[in-house]
mmJSON file of the N, C-alpha and C atoms, coordinates in Angstrom:
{"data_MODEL":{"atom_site":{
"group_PDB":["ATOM","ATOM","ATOM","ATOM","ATOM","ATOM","ATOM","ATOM","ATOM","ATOM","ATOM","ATOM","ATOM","ATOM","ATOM","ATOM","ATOM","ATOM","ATOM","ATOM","ATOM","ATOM","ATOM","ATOM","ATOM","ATOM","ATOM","ATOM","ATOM","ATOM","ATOM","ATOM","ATOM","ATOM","ATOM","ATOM","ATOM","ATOM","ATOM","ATOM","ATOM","ATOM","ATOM","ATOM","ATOM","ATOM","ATOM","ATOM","ATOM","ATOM","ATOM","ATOM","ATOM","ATOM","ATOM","ATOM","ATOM","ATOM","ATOM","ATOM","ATOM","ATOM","ATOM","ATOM","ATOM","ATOM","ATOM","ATOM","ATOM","ATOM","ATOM","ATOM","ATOM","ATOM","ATOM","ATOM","ATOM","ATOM","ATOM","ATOM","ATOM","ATOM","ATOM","ATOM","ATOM","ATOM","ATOM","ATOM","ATOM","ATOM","ATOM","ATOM","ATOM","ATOM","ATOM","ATOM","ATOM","ATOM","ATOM","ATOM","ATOM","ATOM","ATOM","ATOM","ATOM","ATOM","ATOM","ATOM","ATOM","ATOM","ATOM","ATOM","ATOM","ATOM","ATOM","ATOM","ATOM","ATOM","ATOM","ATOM","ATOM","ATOM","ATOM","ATOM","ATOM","ATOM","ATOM","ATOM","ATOM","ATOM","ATOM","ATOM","ATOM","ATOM","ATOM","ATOM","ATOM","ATOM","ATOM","ATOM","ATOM","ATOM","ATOM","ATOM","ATOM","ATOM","ATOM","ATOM","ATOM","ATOM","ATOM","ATOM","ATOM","ATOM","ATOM","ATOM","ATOM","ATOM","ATOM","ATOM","ATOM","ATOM","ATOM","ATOM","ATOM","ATOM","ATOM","ATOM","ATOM","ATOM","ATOM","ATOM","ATOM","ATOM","ATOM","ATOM","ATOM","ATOM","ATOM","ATOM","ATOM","ATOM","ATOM","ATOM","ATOM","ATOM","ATOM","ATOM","ATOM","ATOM","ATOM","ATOM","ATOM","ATOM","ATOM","ATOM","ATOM","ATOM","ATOM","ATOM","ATOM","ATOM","ATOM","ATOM","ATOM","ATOM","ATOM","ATOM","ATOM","ATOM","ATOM","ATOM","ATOM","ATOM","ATOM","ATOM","ATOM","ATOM","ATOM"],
"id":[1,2,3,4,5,6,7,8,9,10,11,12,13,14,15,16,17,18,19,20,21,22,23,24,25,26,27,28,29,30,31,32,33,34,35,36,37,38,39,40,41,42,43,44,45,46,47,48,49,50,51,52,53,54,55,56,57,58,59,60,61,62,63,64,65,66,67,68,69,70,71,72,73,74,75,76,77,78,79,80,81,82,83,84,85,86,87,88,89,90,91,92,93,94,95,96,97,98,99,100,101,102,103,104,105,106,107,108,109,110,111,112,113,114,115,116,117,118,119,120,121,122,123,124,125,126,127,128,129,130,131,132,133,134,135,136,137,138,139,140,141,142,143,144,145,146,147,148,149,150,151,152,153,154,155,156,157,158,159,160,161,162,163,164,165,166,167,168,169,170,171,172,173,174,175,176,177,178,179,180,181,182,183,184,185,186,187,188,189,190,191,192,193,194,195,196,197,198,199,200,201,202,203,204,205,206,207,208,209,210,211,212,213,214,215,216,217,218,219],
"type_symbol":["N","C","C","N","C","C","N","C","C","N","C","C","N","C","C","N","C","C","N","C","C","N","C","C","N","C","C","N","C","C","N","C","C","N","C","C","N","C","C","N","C","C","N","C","C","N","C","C","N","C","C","N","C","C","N","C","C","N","C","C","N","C","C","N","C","C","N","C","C","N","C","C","N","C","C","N","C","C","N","C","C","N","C","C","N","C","C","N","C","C","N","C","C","N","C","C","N","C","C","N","C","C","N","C","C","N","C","C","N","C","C","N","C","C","N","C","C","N","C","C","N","C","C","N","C","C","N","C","C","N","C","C","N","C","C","N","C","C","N","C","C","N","C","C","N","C","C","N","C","C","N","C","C","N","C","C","N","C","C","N","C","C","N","C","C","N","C","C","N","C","C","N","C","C","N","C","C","N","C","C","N","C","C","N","C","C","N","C","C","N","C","C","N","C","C","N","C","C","N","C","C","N","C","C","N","C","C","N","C","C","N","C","C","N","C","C","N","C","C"],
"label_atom_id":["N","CA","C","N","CA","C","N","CA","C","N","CA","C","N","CA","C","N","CA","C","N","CA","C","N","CA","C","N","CA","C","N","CA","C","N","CA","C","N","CA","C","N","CA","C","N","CA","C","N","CA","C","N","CA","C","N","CA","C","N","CA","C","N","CA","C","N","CA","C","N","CA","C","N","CA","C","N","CA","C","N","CA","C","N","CA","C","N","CA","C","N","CA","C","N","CA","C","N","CA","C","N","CA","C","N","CA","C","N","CA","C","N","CA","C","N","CA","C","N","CA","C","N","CA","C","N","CA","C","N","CA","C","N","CA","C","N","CA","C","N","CA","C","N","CA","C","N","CA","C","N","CA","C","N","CA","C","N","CA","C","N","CA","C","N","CA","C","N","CA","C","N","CA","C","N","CA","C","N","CA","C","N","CA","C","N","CA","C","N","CA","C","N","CA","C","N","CA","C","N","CA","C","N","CA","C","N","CA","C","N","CA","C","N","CA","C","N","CA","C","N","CA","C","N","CA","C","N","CA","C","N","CA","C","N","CA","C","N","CA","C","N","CA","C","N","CA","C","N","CA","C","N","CA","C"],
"label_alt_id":[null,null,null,null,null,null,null,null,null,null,null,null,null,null,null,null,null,null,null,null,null,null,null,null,null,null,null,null,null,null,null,null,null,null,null,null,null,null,null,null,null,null,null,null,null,null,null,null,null,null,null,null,null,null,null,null,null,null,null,null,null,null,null,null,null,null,null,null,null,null,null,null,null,null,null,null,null,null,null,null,null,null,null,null,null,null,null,null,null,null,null,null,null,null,null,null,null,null,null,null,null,null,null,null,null,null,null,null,null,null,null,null,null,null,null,null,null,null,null,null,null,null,null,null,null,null,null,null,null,null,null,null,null,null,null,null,null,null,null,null,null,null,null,null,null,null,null,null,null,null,null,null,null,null,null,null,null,null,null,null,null,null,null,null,null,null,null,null,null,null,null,null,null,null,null,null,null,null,null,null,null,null,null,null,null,null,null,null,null,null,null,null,null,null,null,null,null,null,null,null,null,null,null,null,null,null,null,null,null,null,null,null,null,null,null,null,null,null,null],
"label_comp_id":["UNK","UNK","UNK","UNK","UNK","UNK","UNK","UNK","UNK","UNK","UNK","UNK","UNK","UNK","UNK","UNK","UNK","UNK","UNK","UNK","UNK","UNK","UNK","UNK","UNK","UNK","UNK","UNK","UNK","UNK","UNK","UNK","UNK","UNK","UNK","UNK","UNK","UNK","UNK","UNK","UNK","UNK","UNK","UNK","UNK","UNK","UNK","UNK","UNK","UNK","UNK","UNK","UNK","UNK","UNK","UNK","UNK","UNK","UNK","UNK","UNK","UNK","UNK","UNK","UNK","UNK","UNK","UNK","UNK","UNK","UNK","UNK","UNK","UNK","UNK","UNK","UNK","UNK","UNK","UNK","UNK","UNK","UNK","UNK","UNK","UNK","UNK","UNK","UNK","UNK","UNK","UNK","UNK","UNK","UNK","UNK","UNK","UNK","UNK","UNK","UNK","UNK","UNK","UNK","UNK","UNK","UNK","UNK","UNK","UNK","UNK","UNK","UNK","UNK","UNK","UNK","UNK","UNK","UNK","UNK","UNK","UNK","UNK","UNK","UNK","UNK","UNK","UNK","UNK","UNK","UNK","UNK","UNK","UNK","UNK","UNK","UNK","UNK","UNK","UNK","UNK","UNK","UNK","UNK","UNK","UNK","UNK","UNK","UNK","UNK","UNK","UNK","UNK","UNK","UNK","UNK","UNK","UNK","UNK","UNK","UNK","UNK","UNK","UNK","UNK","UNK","UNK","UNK","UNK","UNK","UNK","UNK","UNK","UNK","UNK","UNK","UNK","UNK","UNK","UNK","UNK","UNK","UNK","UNK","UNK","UNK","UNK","UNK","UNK","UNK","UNK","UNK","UNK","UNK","UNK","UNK","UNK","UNK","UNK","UNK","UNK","UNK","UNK","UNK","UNK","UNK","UNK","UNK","UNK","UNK","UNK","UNK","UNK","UNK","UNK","UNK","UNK","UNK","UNK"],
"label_asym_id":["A","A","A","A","A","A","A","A","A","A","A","A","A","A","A","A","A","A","A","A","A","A","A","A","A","A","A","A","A","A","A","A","A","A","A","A","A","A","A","A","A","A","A","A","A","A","A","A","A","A","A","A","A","A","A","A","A","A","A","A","A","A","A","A","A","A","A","A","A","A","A","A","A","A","A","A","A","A","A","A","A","A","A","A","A","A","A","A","A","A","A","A","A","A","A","A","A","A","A","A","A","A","A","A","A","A","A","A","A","A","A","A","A","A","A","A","A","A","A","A","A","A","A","A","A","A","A","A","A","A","A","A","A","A","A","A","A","A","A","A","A","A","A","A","A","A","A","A","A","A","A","A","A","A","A","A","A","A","A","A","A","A","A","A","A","A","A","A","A","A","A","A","A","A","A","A","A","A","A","A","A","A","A","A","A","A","A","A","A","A","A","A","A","A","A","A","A","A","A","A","A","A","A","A","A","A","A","A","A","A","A","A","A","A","A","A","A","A","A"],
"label_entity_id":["1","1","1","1","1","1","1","1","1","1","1","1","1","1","1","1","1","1","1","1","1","1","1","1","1","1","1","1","1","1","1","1","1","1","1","1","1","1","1","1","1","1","1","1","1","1","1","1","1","1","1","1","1","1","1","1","1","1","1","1","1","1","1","1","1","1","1","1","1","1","1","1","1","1","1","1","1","1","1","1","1","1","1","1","1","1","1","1","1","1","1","1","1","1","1","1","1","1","1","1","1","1","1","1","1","1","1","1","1","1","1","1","1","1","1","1","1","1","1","1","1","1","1","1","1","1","1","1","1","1","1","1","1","1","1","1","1","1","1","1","1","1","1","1","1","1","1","1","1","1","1","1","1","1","1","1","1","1","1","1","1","1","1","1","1","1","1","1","1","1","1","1","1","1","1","1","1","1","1","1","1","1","1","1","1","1","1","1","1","1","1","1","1","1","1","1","1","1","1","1","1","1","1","1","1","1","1","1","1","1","1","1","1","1","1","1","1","1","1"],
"label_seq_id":[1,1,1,2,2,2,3,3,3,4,4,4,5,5,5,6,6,6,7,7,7,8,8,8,9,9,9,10,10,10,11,11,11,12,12,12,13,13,13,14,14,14,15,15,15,16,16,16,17,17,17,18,18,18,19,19,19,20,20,20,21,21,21,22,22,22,23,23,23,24,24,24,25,25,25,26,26,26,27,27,27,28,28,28,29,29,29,30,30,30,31,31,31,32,32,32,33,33,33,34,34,34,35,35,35,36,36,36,37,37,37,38,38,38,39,39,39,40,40,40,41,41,41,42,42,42,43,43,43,44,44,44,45,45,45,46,46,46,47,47,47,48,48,48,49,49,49,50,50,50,51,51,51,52,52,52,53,53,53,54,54,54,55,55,55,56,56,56,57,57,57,58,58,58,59,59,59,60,60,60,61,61,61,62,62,62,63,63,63,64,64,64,65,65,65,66,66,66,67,67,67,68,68,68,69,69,69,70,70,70,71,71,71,72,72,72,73,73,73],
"pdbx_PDB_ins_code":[null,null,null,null,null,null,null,null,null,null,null,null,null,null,null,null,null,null,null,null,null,null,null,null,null,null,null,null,null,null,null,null,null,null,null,null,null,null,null,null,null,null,null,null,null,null,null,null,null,null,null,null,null,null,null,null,null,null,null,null,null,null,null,null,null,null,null,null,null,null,null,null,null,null,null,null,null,null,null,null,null,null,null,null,null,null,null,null,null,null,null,null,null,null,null,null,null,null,null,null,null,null,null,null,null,null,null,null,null,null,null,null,null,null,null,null,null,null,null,null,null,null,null,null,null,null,null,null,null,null,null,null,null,null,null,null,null,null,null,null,null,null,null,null,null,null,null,null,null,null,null,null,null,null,null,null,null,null,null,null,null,null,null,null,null,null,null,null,null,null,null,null,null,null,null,null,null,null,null,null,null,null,null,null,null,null,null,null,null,null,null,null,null,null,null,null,null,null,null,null,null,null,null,null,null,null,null,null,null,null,null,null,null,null,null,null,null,null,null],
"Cartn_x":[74.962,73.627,73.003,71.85,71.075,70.941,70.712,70.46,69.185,68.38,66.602,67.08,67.958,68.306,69.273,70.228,71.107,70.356,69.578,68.991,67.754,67.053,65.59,65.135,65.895,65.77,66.676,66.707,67.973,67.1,67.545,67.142,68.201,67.553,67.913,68.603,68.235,68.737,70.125,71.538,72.667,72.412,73.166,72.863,74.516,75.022,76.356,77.296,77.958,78.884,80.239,80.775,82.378,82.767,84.302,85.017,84.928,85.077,85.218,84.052,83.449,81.668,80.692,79.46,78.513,78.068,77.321,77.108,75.247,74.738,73.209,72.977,71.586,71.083,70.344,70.731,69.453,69.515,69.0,68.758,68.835,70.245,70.717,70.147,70.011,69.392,68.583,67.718,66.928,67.674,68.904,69.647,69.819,69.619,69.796,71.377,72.011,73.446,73.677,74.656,74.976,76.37,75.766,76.192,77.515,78.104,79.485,79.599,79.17,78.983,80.676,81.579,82.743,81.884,82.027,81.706,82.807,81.867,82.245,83.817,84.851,86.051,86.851,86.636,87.385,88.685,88.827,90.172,91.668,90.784,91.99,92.21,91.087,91.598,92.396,92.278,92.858,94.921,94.775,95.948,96.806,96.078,96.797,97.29,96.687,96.598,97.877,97.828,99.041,100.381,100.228,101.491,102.132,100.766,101.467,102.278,101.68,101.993,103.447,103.783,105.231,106.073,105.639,106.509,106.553,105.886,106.0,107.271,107.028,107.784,109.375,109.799,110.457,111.327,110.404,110.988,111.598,110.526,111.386,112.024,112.328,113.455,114.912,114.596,115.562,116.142,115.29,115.622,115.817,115.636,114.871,114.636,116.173,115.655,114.037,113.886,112.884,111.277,111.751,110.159,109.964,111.355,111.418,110.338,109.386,108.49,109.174,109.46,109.944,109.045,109.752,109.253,109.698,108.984,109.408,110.443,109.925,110.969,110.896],
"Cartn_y":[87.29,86.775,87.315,87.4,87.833,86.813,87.045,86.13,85.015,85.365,84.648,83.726,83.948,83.336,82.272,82.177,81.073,80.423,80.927,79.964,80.092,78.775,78.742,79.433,79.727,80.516,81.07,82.606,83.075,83.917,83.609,84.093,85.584,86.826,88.098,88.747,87.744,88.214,87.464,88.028,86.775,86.084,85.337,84.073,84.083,85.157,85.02,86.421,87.116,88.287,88.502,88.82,89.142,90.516,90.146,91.558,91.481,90.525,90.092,89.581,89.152,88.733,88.113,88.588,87.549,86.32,85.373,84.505,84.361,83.796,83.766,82.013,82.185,80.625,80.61,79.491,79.321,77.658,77.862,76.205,76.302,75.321,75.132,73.811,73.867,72.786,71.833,72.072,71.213,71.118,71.55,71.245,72.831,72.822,73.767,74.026,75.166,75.826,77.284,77.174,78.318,79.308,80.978,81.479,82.51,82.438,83.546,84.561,86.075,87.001,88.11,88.457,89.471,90.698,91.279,92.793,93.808,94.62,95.284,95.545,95.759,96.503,96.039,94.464,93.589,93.714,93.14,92.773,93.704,95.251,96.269,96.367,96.321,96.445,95.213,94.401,93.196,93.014,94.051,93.825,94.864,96.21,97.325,96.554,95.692,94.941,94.248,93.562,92.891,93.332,94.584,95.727,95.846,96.335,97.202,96.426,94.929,93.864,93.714,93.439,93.706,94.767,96.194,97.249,97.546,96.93,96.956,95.489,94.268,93.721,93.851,94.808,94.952,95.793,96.928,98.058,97.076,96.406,95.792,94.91,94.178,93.422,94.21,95.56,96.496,96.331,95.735,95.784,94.565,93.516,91.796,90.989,89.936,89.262,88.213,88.092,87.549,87.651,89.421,89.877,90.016,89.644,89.875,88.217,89.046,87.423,86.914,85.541,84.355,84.184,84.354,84.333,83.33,82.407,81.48,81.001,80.279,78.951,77.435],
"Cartn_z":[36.808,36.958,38.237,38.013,39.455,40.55,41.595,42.531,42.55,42.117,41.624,40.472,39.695,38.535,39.177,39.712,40.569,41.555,42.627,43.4,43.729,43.9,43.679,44.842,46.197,47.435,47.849,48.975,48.796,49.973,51.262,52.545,52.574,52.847,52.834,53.778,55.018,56.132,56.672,56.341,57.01,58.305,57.975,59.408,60.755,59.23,60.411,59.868,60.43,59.6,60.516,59.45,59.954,59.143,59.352,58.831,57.175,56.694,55.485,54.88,55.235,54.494,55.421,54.355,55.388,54.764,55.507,55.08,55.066,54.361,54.142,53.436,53.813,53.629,52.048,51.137,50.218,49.859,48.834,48.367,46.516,46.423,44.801,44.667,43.368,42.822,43.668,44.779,45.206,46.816,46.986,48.637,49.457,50.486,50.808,51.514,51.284,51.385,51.939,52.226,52.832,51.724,51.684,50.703,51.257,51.06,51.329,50.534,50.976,50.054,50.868,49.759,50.339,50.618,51.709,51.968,50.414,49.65,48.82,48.848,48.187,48.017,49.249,49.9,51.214,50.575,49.293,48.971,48.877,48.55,48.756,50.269,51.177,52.527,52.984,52.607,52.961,52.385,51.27,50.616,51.361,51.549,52.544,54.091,54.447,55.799,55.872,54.864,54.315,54.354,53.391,52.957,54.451,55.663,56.506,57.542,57.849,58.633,58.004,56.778,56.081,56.526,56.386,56.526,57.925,58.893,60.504,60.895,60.138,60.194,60.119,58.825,58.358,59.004,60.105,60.641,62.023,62.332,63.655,63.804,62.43,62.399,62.354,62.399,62.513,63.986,64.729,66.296,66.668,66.386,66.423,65.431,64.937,64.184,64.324,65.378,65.72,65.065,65.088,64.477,62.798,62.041,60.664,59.873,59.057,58.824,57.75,58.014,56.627,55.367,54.281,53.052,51.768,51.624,50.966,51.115,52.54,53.101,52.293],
"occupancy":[1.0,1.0,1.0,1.0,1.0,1.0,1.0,1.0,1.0,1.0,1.0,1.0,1.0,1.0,1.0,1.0,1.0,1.0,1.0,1.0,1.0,1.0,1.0,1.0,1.0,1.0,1.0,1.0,1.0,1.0,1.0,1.0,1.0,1.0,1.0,1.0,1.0,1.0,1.0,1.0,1.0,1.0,1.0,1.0,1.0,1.0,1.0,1.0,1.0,1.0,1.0,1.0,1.0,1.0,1.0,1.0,1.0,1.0,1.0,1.0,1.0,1.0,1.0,1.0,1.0,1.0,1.0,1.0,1.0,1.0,1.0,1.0,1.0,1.0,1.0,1.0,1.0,1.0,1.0,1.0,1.0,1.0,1.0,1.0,1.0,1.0,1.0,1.0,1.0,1.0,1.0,1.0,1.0,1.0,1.0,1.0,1.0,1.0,1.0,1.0,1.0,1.0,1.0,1.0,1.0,1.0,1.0,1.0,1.0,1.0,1.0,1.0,1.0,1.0,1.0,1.0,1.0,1.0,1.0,1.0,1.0,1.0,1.0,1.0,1.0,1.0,1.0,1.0,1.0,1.0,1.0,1.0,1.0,1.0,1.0,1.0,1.0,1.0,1.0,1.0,1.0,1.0,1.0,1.0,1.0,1.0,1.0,1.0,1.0,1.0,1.0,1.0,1.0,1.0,1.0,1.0,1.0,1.0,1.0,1.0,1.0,1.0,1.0,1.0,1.0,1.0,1.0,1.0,1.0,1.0,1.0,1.0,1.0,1.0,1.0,1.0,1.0,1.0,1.0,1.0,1.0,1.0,1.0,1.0,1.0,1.0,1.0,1.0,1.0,1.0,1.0,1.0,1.0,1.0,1.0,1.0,1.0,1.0,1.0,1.0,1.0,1.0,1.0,1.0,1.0,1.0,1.0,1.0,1.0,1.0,1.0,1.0,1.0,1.0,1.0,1.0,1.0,1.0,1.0],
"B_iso_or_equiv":[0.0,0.0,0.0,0.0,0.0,0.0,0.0,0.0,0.0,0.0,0.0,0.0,0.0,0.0,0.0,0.0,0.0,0.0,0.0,0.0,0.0,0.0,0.0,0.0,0.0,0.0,0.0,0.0,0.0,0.0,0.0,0.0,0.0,0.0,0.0,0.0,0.0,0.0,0.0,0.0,0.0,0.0,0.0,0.0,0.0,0.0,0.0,0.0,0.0,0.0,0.0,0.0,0.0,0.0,0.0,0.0,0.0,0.0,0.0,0.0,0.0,0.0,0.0,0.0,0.0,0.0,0.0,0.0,0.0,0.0,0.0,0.0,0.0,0.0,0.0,0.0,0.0,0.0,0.0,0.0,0.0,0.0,0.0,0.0,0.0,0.0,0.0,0.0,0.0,0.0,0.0,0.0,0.0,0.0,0.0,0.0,0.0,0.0,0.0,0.0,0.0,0.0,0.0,0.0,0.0,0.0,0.0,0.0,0.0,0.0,0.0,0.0,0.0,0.0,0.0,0.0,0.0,0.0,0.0,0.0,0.0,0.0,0.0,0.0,0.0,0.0,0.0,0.0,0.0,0.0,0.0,0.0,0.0,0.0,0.0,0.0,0.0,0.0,0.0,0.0,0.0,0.0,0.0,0.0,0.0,0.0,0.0,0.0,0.0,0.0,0.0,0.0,0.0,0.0,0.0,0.0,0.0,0.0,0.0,0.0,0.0,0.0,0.0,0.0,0.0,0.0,0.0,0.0,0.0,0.0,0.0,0.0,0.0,0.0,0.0,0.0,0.0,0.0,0.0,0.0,0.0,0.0,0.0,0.0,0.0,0.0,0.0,0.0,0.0,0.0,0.0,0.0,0.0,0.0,0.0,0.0,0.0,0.0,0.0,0.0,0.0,0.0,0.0,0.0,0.0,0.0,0.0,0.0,0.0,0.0,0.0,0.0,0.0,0.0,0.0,0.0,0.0,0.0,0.0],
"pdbx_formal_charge":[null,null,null,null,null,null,null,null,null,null,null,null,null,null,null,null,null,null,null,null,null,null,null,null,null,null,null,null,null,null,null,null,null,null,null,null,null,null,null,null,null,null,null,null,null,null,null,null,null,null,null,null,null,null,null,null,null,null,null,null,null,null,null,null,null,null,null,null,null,null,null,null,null,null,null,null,null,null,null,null,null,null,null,null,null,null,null,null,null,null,null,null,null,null,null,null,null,null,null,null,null,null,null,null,null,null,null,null,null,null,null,null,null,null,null,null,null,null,null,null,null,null,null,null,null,null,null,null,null,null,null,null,null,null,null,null,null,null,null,null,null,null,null,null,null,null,null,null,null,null,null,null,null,null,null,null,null,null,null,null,null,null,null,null,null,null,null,null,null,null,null,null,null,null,null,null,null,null,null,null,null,null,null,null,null,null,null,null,null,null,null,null,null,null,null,null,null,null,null,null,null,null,null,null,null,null,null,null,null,null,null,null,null,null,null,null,null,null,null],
"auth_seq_id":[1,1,1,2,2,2,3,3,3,4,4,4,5,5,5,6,6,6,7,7,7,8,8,8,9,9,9,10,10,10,11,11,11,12,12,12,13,13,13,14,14,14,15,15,15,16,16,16,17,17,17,18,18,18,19,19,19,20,20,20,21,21,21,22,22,22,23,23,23,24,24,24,25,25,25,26,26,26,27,27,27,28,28,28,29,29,29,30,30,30,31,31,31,32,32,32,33,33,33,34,34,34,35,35,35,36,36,36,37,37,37,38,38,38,39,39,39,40,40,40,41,41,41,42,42,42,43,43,43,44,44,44,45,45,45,46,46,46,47,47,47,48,48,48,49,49,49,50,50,50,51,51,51,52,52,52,53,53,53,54,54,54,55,55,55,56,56,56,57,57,57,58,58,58,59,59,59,60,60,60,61,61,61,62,62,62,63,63,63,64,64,64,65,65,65,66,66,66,67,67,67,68,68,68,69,69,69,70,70,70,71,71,71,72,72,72,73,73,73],
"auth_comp_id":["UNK","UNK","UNK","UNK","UNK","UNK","UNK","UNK","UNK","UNK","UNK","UNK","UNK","UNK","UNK","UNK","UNK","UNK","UNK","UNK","UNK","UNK","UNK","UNK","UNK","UNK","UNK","UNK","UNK","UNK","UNK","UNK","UNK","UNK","UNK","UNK","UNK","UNK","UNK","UNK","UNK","UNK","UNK","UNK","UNK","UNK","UNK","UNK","UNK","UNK","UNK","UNK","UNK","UNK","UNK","UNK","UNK","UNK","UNK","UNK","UNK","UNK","UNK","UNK","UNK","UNK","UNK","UNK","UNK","UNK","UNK","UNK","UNK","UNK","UNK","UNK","UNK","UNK","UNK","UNK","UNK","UNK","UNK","UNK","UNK","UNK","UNK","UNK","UNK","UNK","UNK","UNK","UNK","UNK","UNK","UNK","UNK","UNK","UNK","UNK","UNK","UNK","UNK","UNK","UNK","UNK","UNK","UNK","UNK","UNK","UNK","UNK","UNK","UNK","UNK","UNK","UNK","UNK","UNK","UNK","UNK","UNK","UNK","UNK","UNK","UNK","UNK","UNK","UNK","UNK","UNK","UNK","UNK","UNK","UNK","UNK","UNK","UNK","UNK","UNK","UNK","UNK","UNK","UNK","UNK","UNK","UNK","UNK","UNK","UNK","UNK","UNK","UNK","UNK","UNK","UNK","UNK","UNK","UNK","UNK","UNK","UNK","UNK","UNK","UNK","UNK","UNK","UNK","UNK","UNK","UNK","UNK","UNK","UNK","UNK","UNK","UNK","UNK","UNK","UNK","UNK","UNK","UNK","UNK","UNK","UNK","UNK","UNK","UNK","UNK","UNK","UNK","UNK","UNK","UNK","UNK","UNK","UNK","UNK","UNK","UNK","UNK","UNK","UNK","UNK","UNK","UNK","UNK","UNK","UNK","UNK","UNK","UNK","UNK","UNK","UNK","UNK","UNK","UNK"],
"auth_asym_id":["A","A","A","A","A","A","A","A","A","A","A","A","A","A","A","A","A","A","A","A","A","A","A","A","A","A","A","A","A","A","A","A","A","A","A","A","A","A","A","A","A","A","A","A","A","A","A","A","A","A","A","A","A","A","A","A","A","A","A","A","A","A","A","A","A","A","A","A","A","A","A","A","A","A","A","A","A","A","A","A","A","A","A","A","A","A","A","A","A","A","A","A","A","A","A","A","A","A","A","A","A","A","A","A","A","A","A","A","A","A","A","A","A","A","A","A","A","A","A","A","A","A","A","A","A","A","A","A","A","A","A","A","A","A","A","A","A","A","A","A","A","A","A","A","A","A","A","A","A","A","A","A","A","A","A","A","A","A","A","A","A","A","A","A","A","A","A","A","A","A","A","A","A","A","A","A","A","A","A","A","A","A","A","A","A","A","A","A","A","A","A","A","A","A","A","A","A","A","A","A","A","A","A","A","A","A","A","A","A","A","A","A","A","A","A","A","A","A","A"],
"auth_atom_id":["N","CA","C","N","CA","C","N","CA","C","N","CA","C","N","CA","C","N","CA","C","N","CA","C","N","CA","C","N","CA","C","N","CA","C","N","CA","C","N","CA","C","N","CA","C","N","CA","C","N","CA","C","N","CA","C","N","CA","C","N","CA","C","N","CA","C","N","CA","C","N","CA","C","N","CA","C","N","CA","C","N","CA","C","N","CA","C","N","CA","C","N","CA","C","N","CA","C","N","CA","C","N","CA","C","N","CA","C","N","CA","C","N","CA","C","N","CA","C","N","CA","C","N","CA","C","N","CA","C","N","CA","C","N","CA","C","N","CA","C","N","CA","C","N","CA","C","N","CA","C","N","CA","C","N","CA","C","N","CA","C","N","CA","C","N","CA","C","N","CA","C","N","CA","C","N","CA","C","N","CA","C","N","CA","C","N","CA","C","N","CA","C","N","CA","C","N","CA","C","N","CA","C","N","CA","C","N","CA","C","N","CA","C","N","CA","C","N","CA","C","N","CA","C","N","CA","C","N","CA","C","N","CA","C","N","CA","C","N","CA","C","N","CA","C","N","CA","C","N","CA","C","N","CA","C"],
"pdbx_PDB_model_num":[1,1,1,1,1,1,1,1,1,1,1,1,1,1,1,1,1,1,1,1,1,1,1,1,1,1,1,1,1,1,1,1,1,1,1,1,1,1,1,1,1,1,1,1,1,1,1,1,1,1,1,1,1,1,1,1,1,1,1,1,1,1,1,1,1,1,1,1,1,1,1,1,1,1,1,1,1,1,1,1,1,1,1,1,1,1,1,1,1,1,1,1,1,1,1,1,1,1,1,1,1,1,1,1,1,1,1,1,1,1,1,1,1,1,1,1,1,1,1,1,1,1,1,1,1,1,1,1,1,1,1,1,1,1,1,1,1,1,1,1,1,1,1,1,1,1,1,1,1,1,1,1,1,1,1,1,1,1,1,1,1,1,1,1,1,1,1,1,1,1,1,1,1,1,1,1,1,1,1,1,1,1,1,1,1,1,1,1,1,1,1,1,1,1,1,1,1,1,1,1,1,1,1,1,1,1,1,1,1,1,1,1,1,1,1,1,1,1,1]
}}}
């Protein structure tokens, strides 16, 4: 669905941004809210982020049990 079609207002300009999305103001059904939009294709960067925090873990638990991360404790 388009955006005009979900909310009766839908302010263009975000009110707040990060690494992962921004956020923007409108008004559903009569209240006004705040909208959380993902920056395009977040989730593969987010999953590589993941992978590498693992395979860095993994290498220096080679040196330090300390640094090896717990997995389904």
């Amino acid at each position: 669905e388009k955006i005009d079609e979900i909310f009766e207002e839908f302010d263009s300009v975000p009110i707040a941004s990060g690494s992962v999305s921004q956020v923007y103001k409108a008004k559903y059904h009569g209240r006004k809210v705040a909208v959380k939009v993902r920056h395009p294709g977040v989730d593969t960067y987010i999953e590589r982020d993941v992978e590498l925090l693992f395979m860095i873990s993994k290498i220096g638990s080679l040196f330090s049990k300390s640094l090896k991360i717990p997995i389904g404790q």
